[in-house]
Backbone as a printed PyTorch tensor [residue, N CA C, xyz], in Angstrom:
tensor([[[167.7070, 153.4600,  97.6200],
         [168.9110, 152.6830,  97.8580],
         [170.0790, 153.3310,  97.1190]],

        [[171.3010, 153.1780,  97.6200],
         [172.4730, 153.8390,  97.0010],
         [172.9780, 152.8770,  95.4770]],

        [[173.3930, 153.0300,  94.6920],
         [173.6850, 152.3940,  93.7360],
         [174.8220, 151.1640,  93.8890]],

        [[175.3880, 151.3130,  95.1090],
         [176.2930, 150.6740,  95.3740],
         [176.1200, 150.2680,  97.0490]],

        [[176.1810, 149.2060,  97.3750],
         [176.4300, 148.7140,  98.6920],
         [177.4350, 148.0500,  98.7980]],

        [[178.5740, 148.0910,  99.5920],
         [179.9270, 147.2930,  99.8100],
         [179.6560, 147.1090, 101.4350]],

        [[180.2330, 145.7200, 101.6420],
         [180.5710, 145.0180, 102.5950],
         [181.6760, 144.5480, 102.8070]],

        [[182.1660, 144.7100, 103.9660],
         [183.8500, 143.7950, 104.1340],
         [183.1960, 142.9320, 105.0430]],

        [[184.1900, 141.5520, 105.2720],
         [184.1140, 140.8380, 106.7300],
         [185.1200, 141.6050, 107.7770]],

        [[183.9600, 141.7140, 108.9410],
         [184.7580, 142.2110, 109.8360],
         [186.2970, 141.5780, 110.4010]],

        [[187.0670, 142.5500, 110.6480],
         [188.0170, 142.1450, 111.1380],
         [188.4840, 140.8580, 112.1930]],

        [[188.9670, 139.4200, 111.6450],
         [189.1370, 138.5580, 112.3280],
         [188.5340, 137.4390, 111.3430]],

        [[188.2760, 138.0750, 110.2180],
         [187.6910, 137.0880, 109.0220],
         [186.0530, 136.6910, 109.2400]],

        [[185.6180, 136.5820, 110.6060],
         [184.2070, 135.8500, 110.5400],
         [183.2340, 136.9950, 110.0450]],

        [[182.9040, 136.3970, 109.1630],
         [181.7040, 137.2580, 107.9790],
         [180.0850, 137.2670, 108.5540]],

        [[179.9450, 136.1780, 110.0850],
         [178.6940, 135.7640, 110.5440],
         [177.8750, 135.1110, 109.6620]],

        [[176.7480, 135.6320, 109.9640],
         [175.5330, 135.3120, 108.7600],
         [176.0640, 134.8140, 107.1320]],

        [[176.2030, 136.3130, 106.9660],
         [176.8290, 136.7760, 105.3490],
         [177.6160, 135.4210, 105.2140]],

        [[179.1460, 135.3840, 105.5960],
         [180.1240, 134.6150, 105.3220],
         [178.9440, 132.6090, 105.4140]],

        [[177.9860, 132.5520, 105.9600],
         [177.4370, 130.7490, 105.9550],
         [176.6690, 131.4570, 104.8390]],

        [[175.6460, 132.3450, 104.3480],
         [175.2140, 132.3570, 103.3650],
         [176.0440, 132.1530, 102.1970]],

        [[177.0900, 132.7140, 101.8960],
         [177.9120, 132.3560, 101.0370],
         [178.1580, 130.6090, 100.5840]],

        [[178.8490, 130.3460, 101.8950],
         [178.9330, 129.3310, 101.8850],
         [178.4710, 128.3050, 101.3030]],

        [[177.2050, 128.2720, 101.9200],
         [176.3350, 127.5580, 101.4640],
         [175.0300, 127.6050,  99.7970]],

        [[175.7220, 129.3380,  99.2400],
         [175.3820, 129.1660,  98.4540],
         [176.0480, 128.6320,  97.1790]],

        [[177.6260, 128.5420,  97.4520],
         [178.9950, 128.0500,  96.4890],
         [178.3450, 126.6860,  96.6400]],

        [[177.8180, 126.2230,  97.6090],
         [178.0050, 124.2480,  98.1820],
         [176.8520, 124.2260,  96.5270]],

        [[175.8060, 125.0000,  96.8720],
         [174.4450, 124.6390,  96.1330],
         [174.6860, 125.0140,  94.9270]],

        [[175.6560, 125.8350,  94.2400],
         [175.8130, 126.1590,  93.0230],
         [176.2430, 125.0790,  91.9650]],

        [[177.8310, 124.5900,  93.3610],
         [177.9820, 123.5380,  92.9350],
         [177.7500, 122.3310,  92.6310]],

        [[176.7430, 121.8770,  94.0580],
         [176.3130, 120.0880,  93.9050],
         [175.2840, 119.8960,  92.7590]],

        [[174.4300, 121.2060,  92.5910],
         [173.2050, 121.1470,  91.4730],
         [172.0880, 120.3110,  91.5180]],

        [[171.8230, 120.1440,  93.1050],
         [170.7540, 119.6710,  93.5380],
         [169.5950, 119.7780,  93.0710]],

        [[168.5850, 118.4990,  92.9950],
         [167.2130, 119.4570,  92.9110],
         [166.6470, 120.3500,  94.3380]],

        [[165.8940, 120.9660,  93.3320],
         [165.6010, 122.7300,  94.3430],
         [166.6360, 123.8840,  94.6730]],

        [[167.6530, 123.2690,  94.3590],
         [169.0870, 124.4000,  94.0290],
         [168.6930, 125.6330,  93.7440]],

        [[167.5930, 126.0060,  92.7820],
         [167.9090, 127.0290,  92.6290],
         [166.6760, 128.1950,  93.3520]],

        [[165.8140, 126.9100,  93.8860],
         [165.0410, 127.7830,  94.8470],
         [166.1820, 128.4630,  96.0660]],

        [[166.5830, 127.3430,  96.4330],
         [167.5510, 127.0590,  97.5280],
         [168.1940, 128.9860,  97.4820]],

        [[168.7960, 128.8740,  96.2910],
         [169.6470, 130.4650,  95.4500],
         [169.0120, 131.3650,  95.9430]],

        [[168.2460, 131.1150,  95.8590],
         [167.0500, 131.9290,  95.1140],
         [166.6710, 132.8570,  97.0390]],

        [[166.2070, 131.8130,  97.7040],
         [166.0000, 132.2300,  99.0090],
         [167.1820, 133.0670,  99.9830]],

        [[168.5000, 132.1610,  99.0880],
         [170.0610, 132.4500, 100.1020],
         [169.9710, 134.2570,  99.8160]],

        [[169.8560, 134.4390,  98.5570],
         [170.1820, 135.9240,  97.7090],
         [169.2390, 136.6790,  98.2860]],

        [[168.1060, 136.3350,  98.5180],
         [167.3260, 137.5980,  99.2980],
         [167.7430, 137.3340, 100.8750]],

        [[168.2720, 136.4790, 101.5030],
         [168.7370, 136.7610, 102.7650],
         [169.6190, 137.6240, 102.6190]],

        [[170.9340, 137.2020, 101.7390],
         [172.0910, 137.7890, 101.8420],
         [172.2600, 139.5510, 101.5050]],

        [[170.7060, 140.1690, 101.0440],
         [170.7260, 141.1950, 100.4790],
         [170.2070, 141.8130, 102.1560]],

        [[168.8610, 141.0950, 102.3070],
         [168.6150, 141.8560, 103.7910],
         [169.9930, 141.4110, 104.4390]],

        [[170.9400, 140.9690, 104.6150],
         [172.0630, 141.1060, 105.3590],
         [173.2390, 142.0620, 105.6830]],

        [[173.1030, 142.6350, 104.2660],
         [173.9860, 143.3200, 103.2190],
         [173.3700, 144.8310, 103.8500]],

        [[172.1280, 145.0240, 103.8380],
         [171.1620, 146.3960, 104.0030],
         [171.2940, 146.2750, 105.5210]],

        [[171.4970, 145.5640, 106.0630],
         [171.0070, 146.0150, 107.6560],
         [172.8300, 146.2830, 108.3160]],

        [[173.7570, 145.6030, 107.5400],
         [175.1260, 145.7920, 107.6160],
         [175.4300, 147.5240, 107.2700]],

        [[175.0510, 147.7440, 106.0800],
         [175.0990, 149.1760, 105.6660],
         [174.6280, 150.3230, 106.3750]],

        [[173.0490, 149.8690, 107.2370],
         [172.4710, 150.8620, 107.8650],
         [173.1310, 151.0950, 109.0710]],

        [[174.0700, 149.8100, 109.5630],
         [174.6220, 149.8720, 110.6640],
         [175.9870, 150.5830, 110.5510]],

        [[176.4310, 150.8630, 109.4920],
         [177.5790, 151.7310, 108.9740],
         [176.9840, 153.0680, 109.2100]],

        [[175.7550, 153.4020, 108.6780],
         [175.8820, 154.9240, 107.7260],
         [176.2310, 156.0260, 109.3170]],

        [[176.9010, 156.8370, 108.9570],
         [177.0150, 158.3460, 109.9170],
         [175.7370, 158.6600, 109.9640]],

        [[175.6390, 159.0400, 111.4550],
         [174.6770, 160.1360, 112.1100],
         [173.8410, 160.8220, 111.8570]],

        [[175.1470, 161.4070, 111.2310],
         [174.5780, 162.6190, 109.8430],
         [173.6920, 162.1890, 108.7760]],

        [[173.8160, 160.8320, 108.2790],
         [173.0980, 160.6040, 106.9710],
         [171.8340, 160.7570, 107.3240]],

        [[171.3020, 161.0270, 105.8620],
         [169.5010, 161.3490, 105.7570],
         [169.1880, 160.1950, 104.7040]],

        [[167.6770, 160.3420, 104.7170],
         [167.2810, 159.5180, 103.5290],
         [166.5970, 158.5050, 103.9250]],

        [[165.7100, 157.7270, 103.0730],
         [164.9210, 156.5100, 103.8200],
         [165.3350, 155.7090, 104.9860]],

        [[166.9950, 155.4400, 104.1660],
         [167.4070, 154.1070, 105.2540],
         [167.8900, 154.7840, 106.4540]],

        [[168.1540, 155.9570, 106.5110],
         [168.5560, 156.3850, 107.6250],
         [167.5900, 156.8190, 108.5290]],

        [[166.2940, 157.0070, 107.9850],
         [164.8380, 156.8080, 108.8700],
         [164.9210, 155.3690, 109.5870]],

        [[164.5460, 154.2580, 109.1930],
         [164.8760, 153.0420, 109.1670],
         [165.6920, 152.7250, 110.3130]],

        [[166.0640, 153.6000, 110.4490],
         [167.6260, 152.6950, 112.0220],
         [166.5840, 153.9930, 113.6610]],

        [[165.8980, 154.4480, 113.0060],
         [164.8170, 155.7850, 114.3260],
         [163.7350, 154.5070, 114.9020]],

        [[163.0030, 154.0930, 115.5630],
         [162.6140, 153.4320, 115.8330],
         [160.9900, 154.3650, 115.7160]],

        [[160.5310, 155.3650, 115.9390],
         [159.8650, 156.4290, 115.4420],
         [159.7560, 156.8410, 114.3010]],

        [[160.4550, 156.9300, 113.1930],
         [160.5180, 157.3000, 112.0700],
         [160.8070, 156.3260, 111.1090]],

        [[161.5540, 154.5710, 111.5650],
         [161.2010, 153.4660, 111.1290],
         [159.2360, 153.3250, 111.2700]],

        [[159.2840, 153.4220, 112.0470],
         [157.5830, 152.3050, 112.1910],
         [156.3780, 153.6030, 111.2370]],

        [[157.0740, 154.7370, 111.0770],
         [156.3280, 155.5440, 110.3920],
         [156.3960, 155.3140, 109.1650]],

        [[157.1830, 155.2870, 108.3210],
         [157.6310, 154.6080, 106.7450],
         [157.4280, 153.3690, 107.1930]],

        [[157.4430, 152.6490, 107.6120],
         [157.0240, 151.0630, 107.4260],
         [154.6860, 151.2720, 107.2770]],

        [[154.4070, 152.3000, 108.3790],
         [152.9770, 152.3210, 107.7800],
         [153.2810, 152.5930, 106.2940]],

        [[153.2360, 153.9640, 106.5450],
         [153.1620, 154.5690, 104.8110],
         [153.2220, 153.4610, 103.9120]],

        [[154.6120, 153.1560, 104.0020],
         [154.8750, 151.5420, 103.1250],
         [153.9790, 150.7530, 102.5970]],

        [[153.3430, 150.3670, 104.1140],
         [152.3190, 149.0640, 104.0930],
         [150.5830, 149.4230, 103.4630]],

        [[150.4450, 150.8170, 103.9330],
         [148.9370, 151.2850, 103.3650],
         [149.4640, 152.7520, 102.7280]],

        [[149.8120, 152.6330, 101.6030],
         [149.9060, 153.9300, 101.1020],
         [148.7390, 154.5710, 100.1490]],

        [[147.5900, 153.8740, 100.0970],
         [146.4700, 154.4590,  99.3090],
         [145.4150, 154.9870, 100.9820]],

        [[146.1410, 154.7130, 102.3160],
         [145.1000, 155.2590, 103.0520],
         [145.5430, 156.6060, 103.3440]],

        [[144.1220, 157.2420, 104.1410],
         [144.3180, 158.6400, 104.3500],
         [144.7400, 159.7360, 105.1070]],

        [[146.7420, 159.3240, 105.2580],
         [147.4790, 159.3640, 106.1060],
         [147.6970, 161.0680, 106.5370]],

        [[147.7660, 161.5670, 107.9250],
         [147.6250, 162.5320, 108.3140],
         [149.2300, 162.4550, 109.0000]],

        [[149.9850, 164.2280, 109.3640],
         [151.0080, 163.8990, 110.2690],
         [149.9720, 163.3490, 111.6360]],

        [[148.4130, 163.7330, 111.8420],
         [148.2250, 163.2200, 113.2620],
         [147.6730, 161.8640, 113.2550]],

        [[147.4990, 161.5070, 112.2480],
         [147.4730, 159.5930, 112.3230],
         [148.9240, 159.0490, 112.5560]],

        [[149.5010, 159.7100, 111.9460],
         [150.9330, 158.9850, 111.9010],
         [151.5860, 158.5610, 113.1350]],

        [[151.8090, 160.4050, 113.9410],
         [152.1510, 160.7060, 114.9070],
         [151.3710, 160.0600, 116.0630]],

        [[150.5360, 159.2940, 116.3880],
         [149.2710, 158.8830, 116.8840],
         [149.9060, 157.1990, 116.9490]],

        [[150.1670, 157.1680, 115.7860],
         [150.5960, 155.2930, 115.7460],
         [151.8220, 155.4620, 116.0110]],

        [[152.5040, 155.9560, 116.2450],
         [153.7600, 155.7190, 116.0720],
         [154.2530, 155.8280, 117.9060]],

        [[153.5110, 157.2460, 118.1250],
         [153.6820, 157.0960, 120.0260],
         [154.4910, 158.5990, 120.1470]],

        [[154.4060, 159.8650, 118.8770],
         [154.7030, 160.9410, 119.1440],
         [154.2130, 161.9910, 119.1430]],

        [[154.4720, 163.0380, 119.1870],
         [153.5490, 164.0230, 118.8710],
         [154.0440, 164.6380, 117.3850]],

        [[152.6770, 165.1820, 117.0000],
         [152.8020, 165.7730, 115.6410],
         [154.2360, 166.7540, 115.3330]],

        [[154.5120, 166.9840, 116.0330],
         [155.4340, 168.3950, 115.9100],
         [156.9940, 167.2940, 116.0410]],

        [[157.2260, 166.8740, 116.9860],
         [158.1410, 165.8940, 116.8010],
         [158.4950, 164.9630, 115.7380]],

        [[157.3150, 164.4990, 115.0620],
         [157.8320, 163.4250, 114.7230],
         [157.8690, 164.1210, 113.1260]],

        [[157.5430, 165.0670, 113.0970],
         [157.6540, 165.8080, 111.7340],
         [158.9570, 165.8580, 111.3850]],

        [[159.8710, 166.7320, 112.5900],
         [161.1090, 167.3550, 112.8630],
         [161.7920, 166.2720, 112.7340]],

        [[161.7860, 165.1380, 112.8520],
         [162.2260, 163.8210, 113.1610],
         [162.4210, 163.6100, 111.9100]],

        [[161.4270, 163.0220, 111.3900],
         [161.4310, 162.4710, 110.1390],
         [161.8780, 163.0700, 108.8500]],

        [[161.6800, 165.1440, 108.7640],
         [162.3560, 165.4470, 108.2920],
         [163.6830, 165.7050, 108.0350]],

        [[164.5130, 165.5050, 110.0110],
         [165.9240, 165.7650, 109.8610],
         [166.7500, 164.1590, 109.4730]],

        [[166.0650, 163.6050, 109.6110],
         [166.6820, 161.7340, 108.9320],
         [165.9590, 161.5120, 107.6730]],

        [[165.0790, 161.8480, 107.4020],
         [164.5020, 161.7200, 105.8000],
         [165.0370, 162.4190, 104.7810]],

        [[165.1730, 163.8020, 105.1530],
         [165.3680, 164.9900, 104.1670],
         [164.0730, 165.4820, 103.5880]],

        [[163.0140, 164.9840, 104.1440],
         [161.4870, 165.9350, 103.6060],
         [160.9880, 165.4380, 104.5700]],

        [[159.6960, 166.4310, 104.9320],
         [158.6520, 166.3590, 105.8780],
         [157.6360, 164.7570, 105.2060]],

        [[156.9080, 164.2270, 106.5360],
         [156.4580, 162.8190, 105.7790],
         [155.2640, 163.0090, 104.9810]],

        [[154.0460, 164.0800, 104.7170],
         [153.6190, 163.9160, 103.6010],
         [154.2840, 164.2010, 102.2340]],

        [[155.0690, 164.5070, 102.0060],
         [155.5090, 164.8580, 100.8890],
         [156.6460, 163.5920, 100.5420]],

        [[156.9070, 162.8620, 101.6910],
         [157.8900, 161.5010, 101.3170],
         [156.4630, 160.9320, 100.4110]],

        [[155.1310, 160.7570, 101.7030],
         [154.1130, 159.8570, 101.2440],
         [153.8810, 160.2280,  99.4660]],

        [[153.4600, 161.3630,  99.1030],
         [153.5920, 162.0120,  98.2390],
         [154.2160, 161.3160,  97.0430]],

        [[155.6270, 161.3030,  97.2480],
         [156.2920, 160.2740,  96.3100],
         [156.4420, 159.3730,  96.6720]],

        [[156.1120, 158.4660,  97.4520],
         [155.9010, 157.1590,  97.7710],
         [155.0840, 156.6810,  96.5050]],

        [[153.5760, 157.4650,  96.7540],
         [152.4800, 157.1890,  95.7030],
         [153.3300, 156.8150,  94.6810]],

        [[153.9110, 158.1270,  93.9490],
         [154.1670, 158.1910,  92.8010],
         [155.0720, 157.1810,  92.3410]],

        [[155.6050, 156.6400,  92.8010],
         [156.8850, 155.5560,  92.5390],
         [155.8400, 154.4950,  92.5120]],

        [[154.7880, 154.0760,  92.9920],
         [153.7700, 153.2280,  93.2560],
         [153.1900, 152.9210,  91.7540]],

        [[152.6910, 154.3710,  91.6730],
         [151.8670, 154.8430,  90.7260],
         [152.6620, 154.4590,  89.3960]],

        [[153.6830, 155.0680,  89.0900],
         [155.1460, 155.2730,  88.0550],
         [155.1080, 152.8600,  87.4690]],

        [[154.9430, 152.7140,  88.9090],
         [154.8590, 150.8740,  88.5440],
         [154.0760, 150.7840,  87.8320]],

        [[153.1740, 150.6110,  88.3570],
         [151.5550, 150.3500,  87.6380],
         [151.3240, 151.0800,  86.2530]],

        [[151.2760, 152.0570,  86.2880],
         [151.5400, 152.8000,  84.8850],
         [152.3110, 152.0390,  83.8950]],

        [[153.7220, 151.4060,  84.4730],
         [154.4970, 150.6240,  83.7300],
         [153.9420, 149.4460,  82.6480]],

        [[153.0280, 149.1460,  83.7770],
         [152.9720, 147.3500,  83.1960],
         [151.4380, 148.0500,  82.3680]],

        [[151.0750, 148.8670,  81.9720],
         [150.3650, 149.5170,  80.6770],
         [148.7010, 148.4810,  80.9770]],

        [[148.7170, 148.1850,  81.9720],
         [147.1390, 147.4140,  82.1130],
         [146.2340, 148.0380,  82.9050]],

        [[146.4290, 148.8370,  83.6390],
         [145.7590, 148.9650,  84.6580],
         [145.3890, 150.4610,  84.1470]],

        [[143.9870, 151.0810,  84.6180],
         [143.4370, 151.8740,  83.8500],
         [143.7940, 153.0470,  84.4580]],

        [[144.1390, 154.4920,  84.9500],
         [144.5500, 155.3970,  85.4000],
         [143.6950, 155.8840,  86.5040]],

        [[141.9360, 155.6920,  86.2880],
         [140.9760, 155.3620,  87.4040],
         [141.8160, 154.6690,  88.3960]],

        [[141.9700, 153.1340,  88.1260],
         [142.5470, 151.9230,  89.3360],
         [143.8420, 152.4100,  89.8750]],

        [[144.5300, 153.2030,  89.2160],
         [146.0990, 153.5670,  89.7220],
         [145.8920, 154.8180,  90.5660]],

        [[144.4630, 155.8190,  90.7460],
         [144.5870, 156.8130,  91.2210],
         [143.8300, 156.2170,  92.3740]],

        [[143.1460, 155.3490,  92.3710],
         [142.5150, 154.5850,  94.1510],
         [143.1910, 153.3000,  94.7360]],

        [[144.3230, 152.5830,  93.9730],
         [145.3740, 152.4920,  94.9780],
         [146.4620, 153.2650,  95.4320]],

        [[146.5680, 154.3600,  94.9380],
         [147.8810, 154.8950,  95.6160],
         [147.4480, 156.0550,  96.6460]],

        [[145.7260, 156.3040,  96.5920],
         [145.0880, 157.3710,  97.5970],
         [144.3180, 158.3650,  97.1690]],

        [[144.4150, 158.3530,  96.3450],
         [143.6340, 159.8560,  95.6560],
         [142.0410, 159.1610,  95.3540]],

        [[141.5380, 160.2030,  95.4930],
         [139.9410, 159.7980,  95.5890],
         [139.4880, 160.3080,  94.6410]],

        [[139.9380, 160.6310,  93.6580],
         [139.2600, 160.7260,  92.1350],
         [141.1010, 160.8600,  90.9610]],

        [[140.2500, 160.5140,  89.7470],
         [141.3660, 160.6710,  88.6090],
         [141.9900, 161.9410,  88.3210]],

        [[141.0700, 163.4000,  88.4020],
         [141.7160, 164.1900,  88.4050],
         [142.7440, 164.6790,  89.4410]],

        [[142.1870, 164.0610,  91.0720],
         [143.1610, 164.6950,  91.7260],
         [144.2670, 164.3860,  91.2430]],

        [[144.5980, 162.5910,  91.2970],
         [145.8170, 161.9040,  91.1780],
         [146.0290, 162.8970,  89.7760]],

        [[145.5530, 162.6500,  88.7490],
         [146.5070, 163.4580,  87.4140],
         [147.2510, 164.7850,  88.1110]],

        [[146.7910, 165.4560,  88.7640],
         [146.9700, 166.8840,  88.9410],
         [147.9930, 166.7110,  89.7380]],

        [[148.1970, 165.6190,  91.1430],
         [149.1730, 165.5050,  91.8180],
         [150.5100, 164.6950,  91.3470]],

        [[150.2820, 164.0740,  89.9900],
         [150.7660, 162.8390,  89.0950],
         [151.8550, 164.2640,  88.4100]],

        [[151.3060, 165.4240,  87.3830],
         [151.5450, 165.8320,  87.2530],
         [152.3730, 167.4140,  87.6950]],

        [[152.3090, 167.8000,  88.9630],
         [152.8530, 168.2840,  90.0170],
         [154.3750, 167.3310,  90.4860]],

        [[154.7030, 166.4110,  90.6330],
         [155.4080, 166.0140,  91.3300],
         [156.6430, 165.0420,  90.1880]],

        [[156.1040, 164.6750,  88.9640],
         [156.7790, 164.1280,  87.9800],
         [156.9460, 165.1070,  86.3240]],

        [[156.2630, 166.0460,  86.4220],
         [156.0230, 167.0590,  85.2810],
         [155.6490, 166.7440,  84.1380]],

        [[154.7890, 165.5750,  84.0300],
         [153.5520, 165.6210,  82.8130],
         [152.0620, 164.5570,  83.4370]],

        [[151.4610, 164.5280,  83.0430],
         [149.9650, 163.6750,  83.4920],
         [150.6410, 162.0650,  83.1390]],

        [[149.6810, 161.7230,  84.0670],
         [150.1020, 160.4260,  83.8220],
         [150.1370, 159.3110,  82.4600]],

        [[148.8350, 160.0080,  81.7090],
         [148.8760, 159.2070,  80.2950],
         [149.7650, 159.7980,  79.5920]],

        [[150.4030, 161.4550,  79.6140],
         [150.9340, 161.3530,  78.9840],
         [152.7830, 160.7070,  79.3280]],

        [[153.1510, 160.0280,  80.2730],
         [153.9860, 159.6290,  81.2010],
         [154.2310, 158.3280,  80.4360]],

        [[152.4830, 157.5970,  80.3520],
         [152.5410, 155.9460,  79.8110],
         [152.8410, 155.9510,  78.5100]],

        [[152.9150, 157.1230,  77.9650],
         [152.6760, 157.0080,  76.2120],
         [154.2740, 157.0450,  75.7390]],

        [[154.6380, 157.7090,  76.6040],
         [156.0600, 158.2970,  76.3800],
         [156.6480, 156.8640,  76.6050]],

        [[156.5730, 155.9940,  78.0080],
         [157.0760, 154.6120,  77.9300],
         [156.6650, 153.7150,  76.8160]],

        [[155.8120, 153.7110,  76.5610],
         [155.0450, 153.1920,  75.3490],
         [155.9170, 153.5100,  73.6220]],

        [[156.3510, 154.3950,  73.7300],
         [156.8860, 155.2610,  72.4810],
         [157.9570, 154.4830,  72.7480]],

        [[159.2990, 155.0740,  73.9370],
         [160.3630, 154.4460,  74.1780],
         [160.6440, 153.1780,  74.1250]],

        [[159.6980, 152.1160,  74.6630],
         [160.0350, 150.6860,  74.2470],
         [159.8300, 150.3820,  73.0430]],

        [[158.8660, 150.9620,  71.6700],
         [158.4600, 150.4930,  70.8100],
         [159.7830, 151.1070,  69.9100]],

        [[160.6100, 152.0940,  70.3340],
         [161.6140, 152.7840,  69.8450],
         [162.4730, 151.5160,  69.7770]],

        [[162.6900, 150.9580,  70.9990],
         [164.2000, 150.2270,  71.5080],
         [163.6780, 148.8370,  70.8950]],

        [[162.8150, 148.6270,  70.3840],
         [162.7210, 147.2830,  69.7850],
         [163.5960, 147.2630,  68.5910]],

        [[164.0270, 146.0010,  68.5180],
         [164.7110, 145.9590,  67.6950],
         [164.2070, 144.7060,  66.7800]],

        [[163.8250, 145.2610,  65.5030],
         [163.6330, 143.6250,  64.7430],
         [164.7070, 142.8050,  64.0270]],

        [[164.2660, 141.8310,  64.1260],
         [165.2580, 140.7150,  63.2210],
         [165.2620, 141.0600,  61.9450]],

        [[166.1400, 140.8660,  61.8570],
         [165.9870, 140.8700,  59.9100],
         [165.3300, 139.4360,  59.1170]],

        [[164.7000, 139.5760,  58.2440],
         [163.9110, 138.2850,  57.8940],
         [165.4770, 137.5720,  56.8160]],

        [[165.2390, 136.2600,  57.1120],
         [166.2870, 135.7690,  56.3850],
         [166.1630, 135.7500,  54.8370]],

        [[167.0800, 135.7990,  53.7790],
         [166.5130, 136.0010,  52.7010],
         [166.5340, 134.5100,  52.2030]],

        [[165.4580, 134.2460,  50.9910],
         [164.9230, 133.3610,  50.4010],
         [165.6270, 132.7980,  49.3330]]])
């Protein structure tokens, strides 16, 4: 995602969708209903898929990159697999197969709206997968290398380390170091 998404209302003021989500999320901010903030809570993830499908409908031709896969109807339903099963054992001819193209096409495809050929998106797909799980420091490096696809620990380390430039424990240790860095203690009050 870009760091920034901007939206205007189209010209003539009606905002559609967007502009009643609003709406109705000022009404709920304000009355302070109970369930209000589920209520929020649901409006804000509409208003974001609103926001993303507004943007994709902006971007130039030209643009590359996930979301600009995303608007291909071929190269959408291909990242939406990957997406959905990314620990299975995705081929360009499985892909190309589900999707309704041929291998050679949908390569060319996906690389000229992606900006990389799709194993190597899948590739870092894992790893961003992987990079989570690693995060939350529970899950053992075995379990993180057979959900994201790899069929043993060394492959994933070897491909962990190939694509991010250190192994994965040593990846967790380093987060591990850094948060225990950024802690900050209280000072004990004096007596």
């Amino acid at each position: 995602m870009p760091p920034i998404i901007k939206t205007g209302v189209p010209q003539g003021g009606d905002a559609g969708w967007l502009g009643q989500f609003i709406r109705v999320a000022m009404m709920e901010s304000a009355d302070k209903r109970a369930g209000g903030e589920s209520v929020l809570a649901k409006l804000s993830e509409l208003m974001f898929i609103e926001v993303v499908r507004r943007h994709l409908e902006a971007l130039p031709p030209e643009q590359a990159g996930w979301l600009a896969g995303l608007r291909d109807p071929f190269v959408g339903k291909a990242l939406s697999l990957m997406h959905a099963k990314p620990a299975r054992n995705w081929t360009i001819e499985d892909l190309a197969k589900d999707v309704g193209l041929s291998r050679s096409v949908l390569a060319e495809r996906f690389a000229d709206l992606v900006g990389m050929p799709p194993m190597q998106y899948l590739a870092k797909w894992r790893m961003q997968i992987a990079s989570g799980l690693l995060t939350g420091g529970n899950t053992n490096i075995a379990k993180v290398a057979a959900e994201t696809g790899y069929g043993s620990e060394a492959a994933f380390s070897c491909a962990f380390k190939k694509l991010v430039g250190v192994p994965p424990s040593a990846w967790r240790h380093r987060l591990e170091s850094d948060a225990a860095a950024a802690t900050v203690r209280e000072p004990t009050p004096a007596a």
